[in-house]
C-alpha positions as CSV (number, residue, x, y, z in Angstrom):
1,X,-66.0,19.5,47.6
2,X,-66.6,18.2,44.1
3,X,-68.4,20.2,41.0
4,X,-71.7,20.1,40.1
5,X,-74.0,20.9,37.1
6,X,-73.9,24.8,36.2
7,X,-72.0,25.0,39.5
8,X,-67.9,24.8,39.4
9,X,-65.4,24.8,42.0
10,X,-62.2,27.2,41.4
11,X,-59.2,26.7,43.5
12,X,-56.4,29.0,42.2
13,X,-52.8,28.2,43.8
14,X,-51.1,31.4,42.6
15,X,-54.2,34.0,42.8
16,X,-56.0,34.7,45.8
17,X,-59.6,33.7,44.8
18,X,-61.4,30.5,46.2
19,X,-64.8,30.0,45.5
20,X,-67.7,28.6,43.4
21,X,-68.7,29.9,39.8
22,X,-72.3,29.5,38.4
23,X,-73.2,29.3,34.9
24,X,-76.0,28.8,33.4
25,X,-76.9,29.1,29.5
26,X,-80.4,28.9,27.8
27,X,-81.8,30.4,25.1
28,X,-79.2,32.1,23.9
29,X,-78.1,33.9,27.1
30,X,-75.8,33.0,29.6
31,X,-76.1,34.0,33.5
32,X,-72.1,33.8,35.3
33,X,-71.4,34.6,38.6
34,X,-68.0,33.8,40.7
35,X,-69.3,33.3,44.5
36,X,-66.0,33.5,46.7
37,X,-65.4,31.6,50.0
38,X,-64.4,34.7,51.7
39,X,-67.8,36.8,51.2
40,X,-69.6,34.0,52.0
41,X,-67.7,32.5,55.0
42,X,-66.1,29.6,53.6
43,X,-66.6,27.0,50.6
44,X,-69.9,24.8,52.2
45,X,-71.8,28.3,52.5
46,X,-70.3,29.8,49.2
47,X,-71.9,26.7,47.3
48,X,-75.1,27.1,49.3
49,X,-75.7,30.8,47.8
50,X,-74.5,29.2,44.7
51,X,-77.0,26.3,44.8
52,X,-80.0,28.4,46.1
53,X,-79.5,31.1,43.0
54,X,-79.1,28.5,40.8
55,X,-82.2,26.7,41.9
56,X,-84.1,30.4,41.6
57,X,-82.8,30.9,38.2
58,X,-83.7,27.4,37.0
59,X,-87.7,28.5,38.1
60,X,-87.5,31.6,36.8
61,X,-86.0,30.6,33.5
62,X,-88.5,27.7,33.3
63,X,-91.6,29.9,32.9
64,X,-89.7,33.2,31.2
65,X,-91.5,34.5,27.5
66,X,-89.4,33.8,24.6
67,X,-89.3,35.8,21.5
68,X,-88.0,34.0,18.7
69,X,-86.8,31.2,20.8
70,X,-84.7,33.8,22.8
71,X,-85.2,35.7,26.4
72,X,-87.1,39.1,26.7
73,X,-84.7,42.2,28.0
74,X,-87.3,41.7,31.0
75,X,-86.3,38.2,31.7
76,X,-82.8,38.7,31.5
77,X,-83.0,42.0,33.6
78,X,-84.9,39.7,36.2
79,X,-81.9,36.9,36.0
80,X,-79.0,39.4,36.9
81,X,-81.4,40.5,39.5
82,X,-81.9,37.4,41.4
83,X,-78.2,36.9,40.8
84,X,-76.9,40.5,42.5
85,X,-79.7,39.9,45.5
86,X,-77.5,36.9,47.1
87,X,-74.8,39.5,47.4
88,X,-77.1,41.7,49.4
């Protein structure tokens, strides 16, 4: 599986983590979150939380208020929301 915008694959030979990483940065805030095969169920369905939370944030960042060219505490409090709900 190859790496795609905001979305990174991390294979670690020596550690015990496999999984996907998102990061997204706007605005002067960045959003990072590992997603790891074995919560998920494997790599294909680690990238698909990955890719669906990305694609939510992406919305939500597109219409989010902006106070001197940088996110409210509301928008970034509704970012790391969307992020912790595809661990639910």
């Amino acid at each position: 599986m190859k790496s795609k915008k905001n979305i990174t694959r991390f294979t670690y030979e020596t550690a015990a983590f496999e999984g996907w990483r998102l990061c997204i940065s706007r605005a002067g805030h960045t959003f990072t979150k590992y997603f790891p095969d074995k919560k998920f169920g494997g790599g294909k369905k680690s990238l698909a939380a990955a890719e669906k939370v990305l694609a939510e944030l992406k919305v939500m960042i597109e219409g989010a208020k902006r106070v001197d060219k940088k996110f409210t505490a509301a928008t970034i409090k509704k970012g790391e929301k969307i992020i912790l709900d595809a661990f639910k």
